[in-house]
N, C-alpha and C positions, 0 to 999 in steps of 0.2 A: 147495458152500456155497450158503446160499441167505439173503437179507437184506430184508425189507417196510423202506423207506423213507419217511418222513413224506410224506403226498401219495395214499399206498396204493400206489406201484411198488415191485414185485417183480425184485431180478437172482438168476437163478441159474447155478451153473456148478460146473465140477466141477474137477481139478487135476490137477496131478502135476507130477513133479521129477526130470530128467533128467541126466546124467554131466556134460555141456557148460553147455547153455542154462540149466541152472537148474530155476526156476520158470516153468510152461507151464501155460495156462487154458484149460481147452477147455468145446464146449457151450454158448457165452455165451447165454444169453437175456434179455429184458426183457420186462416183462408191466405197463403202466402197468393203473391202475383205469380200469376198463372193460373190457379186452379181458379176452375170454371163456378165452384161451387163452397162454400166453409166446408171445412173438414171437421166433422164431432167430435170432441175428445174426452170432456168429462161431463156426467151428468150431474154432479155436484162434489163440494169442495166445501171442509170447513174444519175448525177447530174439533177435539172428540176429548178434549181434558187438558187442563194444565195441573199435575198432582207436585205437589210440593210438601216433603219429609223432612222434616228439623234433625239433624245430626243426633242431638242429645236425646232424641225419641220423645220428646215432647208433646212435639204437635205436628199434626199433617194435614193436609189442605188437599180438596180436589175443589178446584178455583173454579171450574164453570159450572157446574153443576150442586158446589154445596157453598162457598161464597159473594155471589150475586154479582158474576163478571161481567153479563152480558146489561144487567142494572147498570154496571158501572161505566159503562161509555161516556167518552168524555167530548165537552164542545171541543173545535177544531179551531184556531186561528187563521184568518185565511193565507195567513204568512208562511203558515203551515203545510198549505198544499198551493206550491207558485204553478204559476200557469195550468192552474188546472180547477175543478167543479168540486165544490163542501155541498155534498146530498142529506136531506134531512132525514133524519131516519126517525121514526116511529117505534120506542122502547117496549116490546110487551109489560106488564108489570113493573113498570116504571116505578123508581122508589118516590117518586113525585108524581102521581098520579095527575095534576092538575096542567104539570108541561112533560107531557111524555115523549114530544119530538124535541131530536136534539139533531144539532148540524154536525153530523159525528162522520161522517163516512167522507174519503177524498182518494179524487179520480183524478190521478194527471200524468204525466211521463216525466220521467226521468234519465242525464244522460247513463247510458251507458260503456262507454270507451269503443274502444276496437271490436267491431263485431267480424272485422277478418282480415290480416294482410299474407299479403303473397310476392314479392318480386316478379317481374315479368321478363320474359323471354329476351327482350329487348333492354341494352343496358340503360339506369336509371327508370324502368318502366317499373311504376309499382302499384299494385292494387290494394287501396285498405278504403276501409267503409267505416265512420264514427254512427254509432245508436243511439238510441233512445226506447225506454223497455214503457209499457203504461205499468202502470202502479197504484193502485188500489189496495187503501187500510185504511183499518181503525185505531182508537186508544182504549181501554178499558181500563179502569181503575180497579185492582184490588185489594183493601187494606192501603199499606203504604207503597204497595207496587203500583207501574204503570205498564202495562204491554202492550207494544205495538205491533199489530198482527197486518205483515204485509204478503200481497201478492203481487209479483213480478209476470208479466208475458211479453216477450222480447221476441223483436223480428224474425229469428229463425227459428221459431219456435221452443223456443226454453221457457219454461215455468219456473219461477222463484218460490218455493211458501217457505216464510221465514218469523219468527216473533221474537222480540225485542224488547230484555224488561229492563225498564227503569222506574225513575222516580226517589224514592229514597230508600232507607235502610230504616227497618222499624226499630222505634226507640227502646219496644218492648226487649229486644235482642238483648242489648248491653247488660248481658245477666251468665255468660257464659264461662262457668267458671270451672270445667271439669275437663278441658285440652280438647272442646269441640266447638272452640270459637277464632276469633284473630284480634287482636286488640286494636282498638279504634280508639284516636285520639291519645291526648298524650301521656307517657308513661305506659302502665299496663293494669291499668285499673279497669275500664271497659271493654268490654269482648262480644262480638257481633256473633251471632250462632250462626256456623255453616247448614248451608241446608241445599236442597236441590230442585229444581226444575224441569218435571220430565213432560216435555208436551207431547201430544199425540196428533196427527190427522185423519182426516177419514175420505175417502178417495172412490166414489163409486164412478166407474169409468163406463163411459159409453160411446168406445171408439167405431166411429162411421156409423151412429145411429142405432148400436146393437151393445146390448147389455153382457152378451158372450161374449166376453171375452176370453183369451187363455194366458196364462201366467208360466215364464221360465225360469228356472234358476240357470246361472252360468258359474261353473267354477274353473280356473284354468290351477296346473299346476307344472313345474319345472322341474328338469331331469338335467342330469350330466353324466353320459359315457366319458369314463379316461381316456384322455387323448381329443375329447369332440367339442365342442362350442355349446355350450344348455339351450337344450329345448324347453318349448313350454307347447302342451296340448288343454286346449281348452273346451269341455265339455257341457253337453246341454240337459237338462232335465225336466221334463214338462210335470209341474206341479200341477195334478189333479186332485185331489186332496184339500182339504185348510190344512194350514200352515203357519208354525210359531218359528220366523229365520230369525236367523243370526249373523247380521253383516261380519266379511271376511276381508281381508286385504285383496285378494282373487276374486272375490263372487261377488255379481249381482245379478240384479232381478228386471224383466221389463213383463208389461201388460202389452198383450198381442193384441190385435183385430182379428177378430173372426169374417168381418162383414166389408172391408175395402182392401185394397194393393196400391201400389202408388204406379204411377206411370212406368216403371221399371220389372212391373209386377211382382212386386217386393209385400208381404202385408204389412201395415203400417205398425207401427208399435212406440212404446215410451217407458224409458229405460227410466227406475227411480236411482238416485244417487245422492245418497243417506251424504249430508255435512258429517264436522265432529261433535260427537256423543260420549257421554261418560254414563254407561249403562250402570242404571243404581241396582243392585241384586237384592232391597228387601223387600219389595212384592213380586208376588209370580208374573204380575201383569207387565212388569218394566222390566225383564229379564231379558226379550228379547226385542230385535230392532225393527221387525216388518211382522205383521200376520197381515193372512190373508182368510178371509172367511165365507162361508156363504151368506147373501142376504137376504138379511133378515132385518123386516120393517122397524122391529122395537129396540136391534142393537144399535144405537147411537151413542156412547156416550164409553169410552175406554175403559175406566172406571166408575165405579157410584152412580152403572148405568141408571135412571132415572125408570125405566116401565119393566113390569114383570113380564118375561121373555118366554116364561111357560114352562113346557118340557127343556129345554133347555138352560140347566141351573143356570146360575149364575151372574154377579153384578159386573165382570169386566172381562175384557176382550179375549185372553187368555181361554176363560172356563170355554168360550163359544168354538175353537178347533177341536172339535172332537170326529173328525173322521169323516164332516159331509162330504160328496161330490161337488165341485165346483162347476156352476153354468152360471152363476150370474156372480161372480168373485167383486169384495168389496178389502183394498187395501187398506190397512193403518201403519201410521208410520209414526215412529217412539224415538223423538232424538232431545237427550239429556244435558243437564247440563250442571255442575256443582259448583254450586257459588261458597265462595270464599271469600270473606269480605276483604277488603282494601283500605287504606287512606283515603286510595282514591274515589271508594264509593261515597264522598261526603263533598257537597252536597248540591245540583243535582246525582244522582248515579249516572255514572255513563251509561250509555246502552250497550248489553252486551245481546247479541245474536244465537240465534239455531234456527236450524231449517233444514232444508234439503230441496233437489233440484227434480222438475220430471224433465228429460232431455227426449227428443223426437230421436225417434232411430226408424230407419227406412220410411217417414210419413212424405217425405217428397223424393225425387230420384235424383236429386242435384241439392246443394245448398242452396235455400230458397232466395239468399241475397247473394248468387252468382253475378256479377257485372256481366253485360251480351257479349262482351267479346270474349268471353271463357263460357257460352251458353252451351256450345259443340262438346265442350270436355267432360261427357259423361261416361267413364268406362276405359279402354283404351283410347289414349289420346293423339296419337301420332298420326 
């Protein structure tokens, strides 16, 4: 796929669609105007688990790997994705073996608001730019859920991955009857079982063509002497190691370039920036918000990983930081979410969101949708 975005940035990338996972992007590039060349950024992107724990300890679910998510793609209406391409995709193990291609995947853009204002020097002069991001997903059915797994790439380089579940509330729910439900419907007869949704991604990045990359922690922290104004100093930590973090109000994390600079001679890099998450504490695996591991061809899959990994115990992402050396580091990223039913989930469900963002930091020397008469202003301005 490849989409020019208002601004002149270019993403391209290429696809495919797996028996488990799904929908998988590989090849990610961005090419804002200017550069001579795409700039690499990931070398694939894809779902790594949706694990779902019933409140009442009932029943637990890892949806892509042990209830048939990536079976369950769903046709697309073309209403569905306006101005834009419904690509046929080809189901492995299609639970219909007879039509296994289904018109499930859609490529279009969408607007995005303000992608920048600025007042200008000159009175009433003002600079703002409206966007548009391209946008590429699917639907998956599982059970009586629907999730819509989107990806966002917007002209200055921001990345969206986000999913989206709806569809309905299973009927089987209305059974909760020990203060771990919500009552649906009227009176208090019916009670929806809370449960949660902790999805995971998997993120092997190959910024400027090179699989080295290195990974920082940042944490700032703030002080106050009597009598003075709070400082805050903020510190850097180069994660060599794997890694089970724990987002902070202060910290976060980007993936460096070993292998380009940007015109400023800055190495390029991509800062991740976890949405909101309600971290569920009963497996080891969802305890925390980022690992980083080394790769490894057979870990795919967060939990209920699917191939035996060898010397390296273990079915989920957790068991696999145990002390390697990182040279070819492979992010996951675990952001939760606990549903608690509503009136309002009847009937369709609305869609409720999680996700999180990868933000460019130092990959161009300038905001890449600079207008030319602000092209000078790199650095000091005057």
């Amino acid at each position: 796929m490849e989409q020019k975005l208002d601004g002149g940035t270019v993403w391209r990338m290429c696809w495919h669609y797996e028996s488990h996972a799904g929908l998988v992007l590989d090849g990610i590039s961005y090419q804002p105007k200017g550069e001579r060349a795409p700039i690499k950024v990931l070398t694939s992107a894809k779902l790594a688990q949706i694990h779902v724990p019933y409140d009442d300890g009932s029943v637990e679910y890892d949806d892509l790997t042990g209830q048939g998510f990536a079976q369950g793609l769903q046709q697309l209406d073309p209403a569905e994705c306006p101005g834009g391409t419904i690509k046929t995709v080809r189901v492995p193990g299609a639970w219909d073996p007879d039509h296994p291609e289904v018109k499930g995947l859609c490529a279009t853009t969408r607007a995005r608001g303000h992608t920048y204002r600025m007042a200008g020097e000159r009175p009433g002069k003002v600079y703002q730019a409206q966007g548009r991001d391209l946008l590429v997903y699917t639907v998956n059915q599982v059970g009586w859920y629907e999730y819509i797994t989107e990806w966002r790439f917007a002209g200055d380089g921001t990345m969206t991955m986000q999913v989206g579940a709806t569809g309905t509330l299973s009927p089987m729910d209305y059974d909760a009857g020990d203060g771990r439900g919500w009552p649906i419907g009227k009176g208090a007869k019916d009670y929806a079982t809370s449960h949660s949704h902790n999805v995971f991604w998997r993120l092997n990045f190959g910024l400027d063509g090179s699989p080295k990359s290195r990974v920082e922690q940042y944490d700032s922290t703030t002080s106050q002497a009597p009598g003075q104004l709070p400082k805050t100093r903020t510190t850097r930590t180069q994660v060599t190691k794997e890694l089970a973090g724990d987002a902070a109000p202060a910290r976060w994390w980007r993936v460096v370039s070993t292998a380009g600079k940007n015109k400023d001679g800055h190495p390029r890099s991509y800062e991740i920036v976890p949405g909101h998450t309600t971290r569920y504490p009963g497996r080891s695996y969802t305890r925390h918000d980022v690992y980083v591991t080394e790769y490894n061809k057979c870990e795919q899959f967060a939990s209920n990983n699917l191939a035996n990994c060898g010397a390296r115990a273990g079915k989920s992402v957790d068991k696999w930081v145990n002390g390697q050396t990182l040279k070819h580091p492979i992010v996951w990223v675990n952001i939760g979410f606990h549903h608690i039913a509503r009136d309002e989930d009847q009937e369709p469900m609305p869609v409720h969101w999680q996700g999180f963002q990868l933000s460019p930091r130092d990959v161009t020397a300038m905001n890449p949708l600079t207008p030319p008469a602000l092209s000078s202003h790199n650095g000091h301005t005057e």
